[in-house]
C-alpha positions in Angstrom: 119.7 94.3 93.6 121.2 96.5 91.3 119.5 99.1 89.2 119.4 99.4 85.3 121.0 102.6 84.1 119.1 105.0 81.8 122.4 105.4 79.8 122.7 101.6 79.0 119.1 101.6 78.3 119.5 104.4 76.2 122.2 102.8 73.9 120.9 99.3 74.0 117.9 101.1 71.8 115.4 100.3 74.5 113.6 103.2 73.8 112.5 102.8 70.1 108.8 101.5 69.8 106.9 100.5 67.0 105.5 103.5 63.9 102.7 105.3 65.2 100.1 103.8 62.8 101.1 100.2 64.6 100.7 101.5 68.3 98.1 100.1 70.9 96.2 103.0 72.9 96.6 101.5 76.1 100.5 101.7 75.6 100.1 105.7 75.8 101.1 105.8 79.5 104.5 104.2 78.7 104.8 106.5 75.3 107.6 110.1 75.7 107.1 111.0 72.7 106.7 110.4 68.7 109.8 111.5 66.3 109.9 111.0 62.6 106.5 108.6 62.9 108.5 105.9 65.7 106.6 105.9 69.2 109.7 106.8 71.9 109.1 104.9 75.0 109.9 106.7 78.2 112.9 104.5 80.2 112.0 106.2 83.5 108.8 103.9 83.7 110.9 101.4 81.7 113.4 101.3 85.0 110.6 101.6 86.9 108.7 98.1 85.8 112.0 96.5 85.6 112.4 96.8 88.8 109.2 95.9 89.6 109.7 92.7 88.1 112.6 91.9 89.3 111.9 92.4 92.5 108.7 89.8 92.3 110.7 87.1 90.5 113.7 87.2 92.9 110.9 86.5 96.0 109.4 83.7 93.4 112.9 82.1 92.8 113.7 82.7 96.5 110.9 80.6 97.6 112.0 77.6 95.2 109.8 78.0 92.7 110.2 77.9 88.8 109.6 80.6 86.0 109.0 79.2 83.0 110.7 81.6 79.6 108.8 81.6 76.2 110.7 83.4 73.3 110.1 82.0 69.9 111.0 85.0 67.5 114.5 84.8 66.1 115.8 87.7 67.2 115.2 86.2 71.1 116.1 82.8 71.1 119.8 82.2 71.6 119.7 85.1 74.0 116.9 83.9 76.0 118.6 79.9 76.0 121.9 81.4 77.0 120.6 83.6 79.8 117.8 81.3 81.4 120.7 78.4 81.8 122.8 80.3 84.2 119.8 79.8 86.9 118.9 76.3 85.7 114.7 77.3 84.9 112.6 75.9 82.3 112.1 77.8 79.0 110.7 77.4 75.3 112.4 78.5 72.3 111.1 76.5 69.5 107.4 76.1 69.0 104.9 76.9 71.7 103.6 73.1 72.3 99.8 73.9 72.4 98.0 73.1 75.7 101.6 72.9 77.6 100.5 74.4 80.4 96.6 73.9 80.3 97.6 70.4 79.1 100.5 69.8 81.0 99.8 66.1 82.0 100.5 65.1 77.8 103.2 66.9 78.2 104.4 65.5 80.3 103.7 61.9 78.8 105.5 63.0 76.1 108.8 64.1 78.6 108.5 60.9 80.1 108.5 59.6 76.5 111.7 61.0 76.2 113.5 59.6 79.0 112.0 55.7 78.1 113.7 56.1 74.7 116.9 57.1 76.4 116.8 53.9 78.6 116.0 52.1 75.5 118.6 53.2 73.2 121.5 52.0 76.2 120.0 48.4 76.6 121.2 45.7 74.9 117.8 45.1 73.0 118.7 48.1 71.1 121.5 46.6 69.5 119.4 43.7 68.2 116.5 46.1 66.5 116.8 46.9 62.9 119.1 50.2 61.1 115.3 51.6 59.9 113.6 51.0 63.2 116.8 53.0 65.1 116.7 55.2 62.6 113.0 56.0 63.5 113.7 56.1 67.0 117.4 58.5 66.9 114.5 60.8 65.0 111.7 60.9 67.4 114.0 61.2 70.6 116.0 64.2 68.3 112.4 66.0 67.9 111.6 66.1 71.3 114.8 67.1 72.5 114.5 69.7 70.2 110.9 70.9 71.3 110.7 69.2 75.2 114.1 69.4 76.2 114.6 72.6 78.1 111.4 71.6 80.2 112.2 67.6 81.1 113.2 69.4 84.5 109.7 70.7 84.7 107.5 68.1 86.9 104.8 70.7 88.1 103.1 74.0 86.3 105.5 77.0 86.5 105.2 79.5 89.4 105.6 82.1 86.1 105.9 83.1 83.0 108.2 85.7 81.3 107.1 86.5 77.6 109.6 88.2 75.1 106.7 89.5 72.3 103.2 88.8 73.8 101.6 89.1 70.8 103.8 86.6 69.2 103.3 84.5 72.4 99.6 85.2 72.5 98.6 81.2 73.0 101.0 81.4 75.9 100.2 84.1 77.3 95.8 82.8 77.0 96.8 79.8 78.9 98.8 81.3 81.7 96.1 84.0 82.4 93.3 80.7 82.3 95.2 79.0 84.8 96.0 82.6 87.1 99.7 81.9 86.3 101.4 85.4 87.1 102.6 86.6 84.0 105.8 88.8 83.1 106.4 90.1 79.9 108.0 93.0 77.5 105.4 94.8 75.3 106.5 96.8 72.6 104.1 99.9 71.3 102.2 97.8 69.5 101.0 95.4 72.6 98.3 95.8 75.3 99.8 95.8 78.7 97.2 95.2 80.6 97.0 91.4 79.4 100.2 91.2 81.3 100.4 91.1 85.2 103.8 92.6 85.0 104.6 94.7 81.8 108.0 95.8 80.9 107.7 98.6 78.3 110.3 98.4 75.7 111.8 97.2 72.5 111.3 94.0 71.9 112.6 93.1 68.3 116.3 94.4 68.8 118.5 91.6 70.3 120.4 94.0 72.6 117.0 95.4 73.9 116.0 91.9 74.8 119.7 91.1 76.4 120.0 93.8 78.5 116.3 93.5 79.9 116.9 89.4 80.4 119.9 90.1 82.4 118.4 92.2 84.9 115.8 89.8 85.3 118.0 87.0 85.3 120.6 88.6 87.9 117.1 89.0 90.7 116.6 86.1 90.0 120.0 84.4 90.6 120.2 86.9 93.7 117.2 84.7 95.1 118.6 81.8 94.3 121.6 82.6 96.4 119.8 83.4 99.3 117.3 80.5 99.3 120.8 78.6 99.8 121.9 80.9 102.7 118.6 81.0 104.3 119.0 76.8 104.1 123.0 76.8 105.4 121.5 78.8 108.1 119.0 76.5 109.0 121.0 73.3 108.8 123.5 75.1 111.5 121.0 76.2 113.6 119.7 72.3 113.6 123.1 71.0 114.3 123.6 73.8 117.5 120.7 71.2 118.8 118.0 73.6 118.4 116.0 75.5 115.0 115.4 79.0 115.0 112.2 78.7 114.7 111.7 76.5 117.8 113.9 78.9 119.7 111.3 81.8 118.8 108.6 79.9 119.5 109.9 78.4 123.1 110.7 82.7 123.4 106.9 83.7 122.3 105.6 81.2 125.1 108.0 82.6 128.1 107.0 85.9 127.5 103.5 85.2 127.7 103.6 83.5 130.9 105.4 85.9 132.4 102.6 88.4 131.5 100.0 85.9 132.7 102.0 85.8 136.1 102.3 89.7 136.6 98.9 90.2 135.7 98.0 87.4 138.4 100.1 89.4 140.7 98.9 92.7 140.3 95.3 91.5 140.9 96.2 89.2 144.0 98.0 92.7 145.7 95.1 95.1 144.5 93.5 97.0 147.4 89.7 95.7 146.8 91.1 92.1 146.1 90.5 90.9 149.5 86.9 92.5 149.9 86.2 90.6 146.5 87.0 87.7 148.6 84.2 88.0 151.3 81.8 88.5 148.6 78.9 86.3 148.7 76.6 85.0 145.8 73.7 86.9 147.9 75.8 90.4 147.4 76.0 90.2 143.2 72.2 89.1 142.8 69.9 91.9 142.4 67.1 93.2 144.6 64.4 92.5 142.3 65.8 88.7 142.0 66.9 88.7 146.3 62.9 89.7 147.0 61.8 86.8 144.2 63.7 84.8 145.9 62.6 85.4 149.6 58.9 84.9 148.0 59.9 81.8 147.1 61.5 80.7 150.4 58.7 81.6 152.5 56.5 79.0 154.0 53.0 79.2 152.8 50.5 80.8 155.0 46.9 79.3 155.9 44.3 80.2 154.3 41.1 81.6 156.7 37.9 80.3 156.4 
């Protein structure tokens, strides 16, 4: 996994935050320095996080899960869409659907929706409805395309979330953290960090800020990808040689421990006091106090003398 220069950081304008009457406290530990009244964010932790997250989204996509993307300000929303295609995930550009996540089952009525309009609008019945009533539906499937569309792939909640602009996002961002979704996220000056599982500190209103922090992510996360598809190849040959790795380690695991059991057996067969544990009797390992109990409780009884 590649790292993210300083210089292109550094001329990408990652580093300018918000003015200093607009900052959040808690951003201080990501903060270099102030000049002319602009917060300057220090892109040695910026690097530092980045990698961070990438790192933990290329394990999440590696293990075939999705990530879903929420960017809604202008500035974020081509980039975002043209990134988040080139590994297939879900994302949301338009308007944050309320309860999409803590919700997701009318969501996903409304998906499936969708597709029933789709299979409506090729049947012949569709043909015999009326121009006002196709009308009516060409609208209603072009709205949720417009709002749905770049989730219809999304059966099951997300694995996570990455936020361009949590405050913007803040609904979002409530709903993930009430259902312990893992949240990623680039926070500006003016955001609290510690709402977010993984913070990114840096600009997030300039386009190229946004770009060039997306396509790290996006690269760990196509790196996973790639391997998940490896790590599969190399299990479907292992399956045709007649045998699966994990099998093969297994039967391994077993053959060395009986061969431990066995020399252990050994040693204790050839030890020196193994025969003289042998010729042991019950009588030997019991004892005195419970051999003279028992010998009172042997012996005959006595008569008694008048």
């Amino acid at each position: 996994m590649s790292r993210t220069s300083f210089d292109t950081l550094l001329e990408a304008g990652v580093h300018f935050g918000h003015l200093r009457r607009k900052w959040n406290p808690a951003m201080a530990p990501y903060i270099f320095m102030e000049r002319n009244g602009i917060h300057i964010i220090d892109l040695y932790k910026t690097i530092a996080k980045i990698d961070e997250a990438a790192a933990a989204l290329k394990q999440i996509a590696k293990s075939g899960k999705r990530i879903l993307f929420v960017a809604t300000k202008k500035q974020a929303k081509e980039i975002v869409a043209e990134q988040v295609k080139r590994v297939n995930m879900p994302y949301v550009t338009e308007r944050w659907p309320g309860g999409m996540l803590t919700n997701f089952a009318t969501i996903r009525k409304a998906v499936r929706k969708m597709v029933s309009i789709d299979k409506l609008m090729t049947s012949p019945s569709y043909n015999n409805l009326s121009k006002k009533e196709r009308l009516t539906i060409t609208r209603e499937r072009a709205k949720l395309e417009k709002n749905l569309g770049s989730i219809a792939d999304l059966n099951r909640l997300p694995a996570a979330i990455f936020i361009v602009d949590i405050l913007k996002e803040h609904i979002a961002l409530a709903e993930a953290k009430k259902l312990n979704i893992p949240t990623f996220a680039i926070v500006d000056t003016n955001s609290d960090p510690r709402k977010v599982d993984f913070p990114i500190p840096a600009n997030d209103d300039a386009s190229k800020s946004i770009n060039i922090i997306l396509e790290s992510v996006i690269n760990a996360i196509e790196e996973g990808l790639v391997e998940r598809k490896l790590d599969r190849d190399k299990k479907a040959a292992d399956e045709e040689r007649g045998e699966p790795e994990e099998d093969f380690e297994a039967r391994m695991r077993e053959d060395e421990i009986e061969e431990e059991v066995a020399g252990i057996k050994l040693a204790i067969k050839e030890h020196p006091d193994a025969k003289l544990a042998k010729m042991k009797t019950s009588t030997d390992v019991v004892p005195e106090e419970k051999k003279t109990l028992r010998k009172r409780i042997n012996k005959p009884a006595g008569r008694t003398k008048k």
